[in-house]
matplotlib code that plots the C-alpha trace (Angstrom):
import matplotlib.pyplot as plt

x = [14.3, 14.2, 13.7, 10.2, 9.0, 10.0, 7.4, 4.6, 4.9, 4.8, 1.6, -0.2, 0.3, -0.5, -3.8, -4.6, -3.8, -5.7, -8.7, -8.9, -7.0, -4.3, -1.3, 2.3, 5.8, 7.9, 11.2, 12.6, 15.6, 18.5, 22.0, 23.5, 26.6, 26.2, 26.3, 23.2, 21.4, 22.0, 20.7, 17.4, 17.0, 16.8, 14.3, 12.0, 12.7, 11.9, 13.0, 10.1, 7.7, 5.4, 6.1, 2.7, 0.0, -2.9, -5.3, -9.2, -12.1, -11.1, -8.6, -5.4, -4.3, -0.3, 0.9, 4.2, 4.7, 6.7, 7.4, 7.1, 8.1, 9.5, 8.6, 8.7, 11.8, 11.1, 11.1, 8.3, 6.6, 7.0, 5.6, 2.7, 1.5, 2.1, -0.1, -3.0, -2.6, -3.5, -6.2, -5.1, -5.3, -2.1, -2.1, 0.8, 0.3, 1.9, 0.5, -1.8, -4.6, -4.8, -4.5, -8.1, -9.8, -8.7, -9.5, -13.2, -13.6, -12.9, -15.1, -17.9, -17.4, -17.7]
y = [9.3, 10.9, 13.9, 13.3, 11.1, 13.6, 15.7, 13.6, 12.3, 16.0, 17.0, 13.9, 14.4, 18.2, 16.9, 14.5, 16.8, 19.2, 17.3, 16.3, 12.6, 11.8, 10.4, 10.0, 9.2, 6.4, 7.5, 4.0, 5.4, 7.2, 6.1, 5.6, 3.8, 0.0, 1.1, 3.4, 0.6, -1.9, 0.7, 1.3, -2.2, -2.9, -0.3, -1.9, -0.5, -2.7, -2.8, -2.4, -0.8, 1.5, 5.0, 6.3, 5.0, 6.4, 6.1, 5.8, 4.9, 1.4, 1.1, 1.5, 1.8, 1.1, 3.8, 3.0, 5.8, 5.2, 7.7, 6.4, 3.3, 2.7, -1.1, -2.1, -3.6, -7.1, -6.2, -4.0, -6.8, -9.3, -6.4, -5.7, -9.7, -9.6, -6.6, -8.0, -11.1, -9.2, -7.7, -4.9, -2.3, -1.3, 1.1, 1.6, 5.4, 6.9, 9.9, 11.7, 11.4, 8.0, 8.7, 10.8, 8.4, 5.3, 7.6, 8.7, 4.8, 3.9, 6.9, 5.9, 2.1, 3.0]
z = [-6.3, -9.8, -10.0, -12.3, -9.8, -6.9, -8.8, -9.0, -5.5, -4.6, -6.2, -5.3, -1.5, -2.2, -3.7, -1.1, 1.4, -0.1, -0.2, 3.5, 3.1, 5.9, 3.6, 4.3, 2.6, 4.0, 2.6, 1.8, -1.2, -0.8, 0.0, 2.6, 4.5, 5.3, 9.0, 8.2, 6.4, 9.3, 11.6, 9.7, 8.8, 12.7, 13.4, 10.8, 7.4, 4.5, 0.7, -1.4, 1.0, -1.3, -1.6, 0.0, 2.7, 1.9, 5.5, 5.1, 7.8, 7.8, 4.7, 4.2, 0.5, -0.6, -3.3, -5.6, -8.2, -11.1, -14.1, -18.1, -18.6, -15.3, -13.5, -10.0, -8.3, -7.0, -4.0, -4.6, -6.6, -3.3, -0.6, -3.4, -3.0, 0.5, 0.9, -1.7, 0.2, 3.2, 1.6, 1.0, -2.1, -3.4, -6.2, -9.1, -10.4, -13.2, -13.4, -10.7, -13.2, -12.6, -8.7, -9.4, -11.2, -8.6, -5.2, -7.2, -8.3, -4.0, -2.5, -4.4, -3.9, -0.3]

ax = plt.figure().add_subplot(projection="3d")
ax.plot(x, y, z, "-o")
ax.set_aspect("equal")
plt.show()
């Protein structure tokens, strides 16, 4: 994970954290031996999992962060129409501005 990104990830959990939510990482980067990968990859790990879970009384919400002009993998493009599909909300954030304005926009919805 860049460095940037590493940021904003930070600050968002900080926020939601700060504000009461239950959210949590699912540390899907990084390198690692093909050994290592084969040994993840049979407890369940997934390429292009989202970066976040958010967890809400009866919703769960996907978060992939990306920095600039960064785009999704496809991987991450294929686990975001698998969650929609679902039903699910999966949410792309660039900045933690937008995180704001999307968990104001759900709370009131609901």
């Amino acid at each position: 994970m860049k460095q940037e990104e590493h940021q904003l990830q930070v600050a968002i959990v900080n926020y939601l954290r700060y504000n009461g939510y239950l959210v949590f990482s699912v540390p899907n980067a990084g390198a690692r031996s093909k050994r290592m990968g084969g040994y993840y990859k049979a407890e369940g790990l997934l390429a292009g999992v989202s970066d976040l879970i958010l967890v809400l009384p009866n919703e769960v919400i996907f978060i992939e962060l990306k920095i600039g002009t960064e785009k999704q993998k496809p991987p991450q493009k294929e686990f975001e129409k698998r969650v929609k599909e679902l039903g699910y909300q999966y949410w792309l954030i660039y900045c933690i501005e937008q995180l704001i304005v999307n968990i104001n926009a759900f709370t009131n919805e609901n």
